[in-house]
C-alpha positions in Angstrom: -144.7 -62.6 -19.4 -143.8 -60.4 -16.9 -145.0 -59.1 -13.6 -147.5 -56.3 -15.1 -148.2 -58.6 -18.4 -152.0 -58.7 -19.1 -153.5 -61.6 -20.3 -155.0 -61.4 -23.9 -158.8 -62.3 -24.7 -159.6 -66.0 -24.6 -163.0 -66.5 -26.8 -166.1 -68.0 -25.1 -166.4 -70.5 -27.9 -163.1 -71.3 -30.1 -165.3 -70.5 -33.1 -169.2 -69.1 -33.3 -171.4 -71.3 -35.6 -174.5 -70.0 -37.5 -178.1 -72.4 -37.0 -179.3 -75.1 -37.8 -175.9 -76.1 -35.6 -176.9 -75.2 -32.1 -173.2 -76.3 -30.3 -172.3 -72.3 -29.8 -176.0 -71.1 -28.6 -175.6 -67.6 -27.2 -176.0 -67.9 -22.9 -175.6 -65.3 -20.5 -172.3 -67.3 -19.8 -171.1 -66.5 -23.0 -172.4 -62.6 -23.0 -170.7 -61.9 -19.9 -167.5 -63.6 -21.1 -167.8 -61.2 -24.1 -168.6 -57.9 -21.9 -165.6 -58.6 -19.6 -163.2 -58.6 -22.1 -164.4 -55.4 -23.9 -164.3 -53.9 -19.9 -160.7 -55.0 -19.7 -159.8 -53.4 -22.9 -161.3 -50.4 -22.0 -159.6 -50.3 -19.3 -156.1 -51.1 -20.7 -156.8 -48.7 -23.0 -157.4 -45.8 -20.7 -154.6 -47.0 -18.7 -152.2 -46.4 -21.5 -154.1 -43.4 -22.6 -153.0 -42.0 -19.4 -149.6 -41.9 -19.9 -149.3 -45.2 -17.0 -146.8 -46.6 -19.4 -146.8 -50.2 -20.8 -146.9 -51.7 -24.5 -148.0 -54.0 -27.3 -145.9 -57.4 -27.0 -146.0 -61.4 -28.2 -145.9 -64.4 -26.2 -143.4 -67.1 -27.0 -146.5 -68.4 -29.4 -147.4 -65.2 -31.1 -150.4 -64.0 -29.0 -150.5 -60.3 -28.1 -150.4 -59.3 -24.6 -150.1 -55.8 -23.0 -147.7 -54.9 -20.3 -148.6 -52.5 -18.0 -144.5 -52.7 -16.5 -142.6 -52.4 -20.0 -142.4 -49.3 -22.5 -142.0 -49.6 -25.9 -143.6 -52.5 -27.5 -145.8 -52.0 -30.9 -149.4 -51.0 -31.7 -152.3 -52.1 -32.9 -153.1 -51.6 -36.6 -156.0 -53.0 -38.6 -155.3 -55.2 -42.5 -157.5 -54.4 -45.5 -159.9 -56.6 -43.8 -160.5 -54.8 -40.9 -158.8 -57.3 -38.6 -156.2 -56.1 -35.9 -153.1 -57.1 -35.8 -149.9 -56.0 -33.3 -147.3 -54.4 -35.2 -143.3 -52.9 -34.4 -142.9 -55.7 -31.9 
């Protein structure tokens, strides 16, 4: 990635279980973790709203990063499930 590259979201917990399995309990750990990245987006997100410049691209393994330094790049669309996914890149 380059110089202005963002990092994309790393989950708290590679994947939330329901009880009776306690191994992903819900701590304040895990709630800020959660309420930082949704800052950051926001923030990327007004960023690019504000004409700063910057797209949508993929790592070397597929993840979606967002590059405050580059122009063009894709966009976020959602599938039939409501999932995102980065598109045009």
């Amino acid at each position: 990635m380059s110089e202005g590259a963002v990092m994309a979201y790393s989950k708290f917990h590679s994947q939330w279980r329901d009880r009776p399995n306690y191994t992903t309990p819900v701590t304040a750990a895990a709630l800020d973790h959660i309420e930082e990245g949704i800052v950051e987006a926001h923030r990327l997100a007004e960023a690019g709203a504000g004409g700063g410049g910057g797209g949508i691209f993929l790592d070397s393994d597929g993840v979606p990063y967002f590059d405050t330094s580059a122009t063009g790049g894709g966009s976020i669309a959602l599938d039939v499930d409501g999932v995102p996914y980065v598109t045009g890149v």
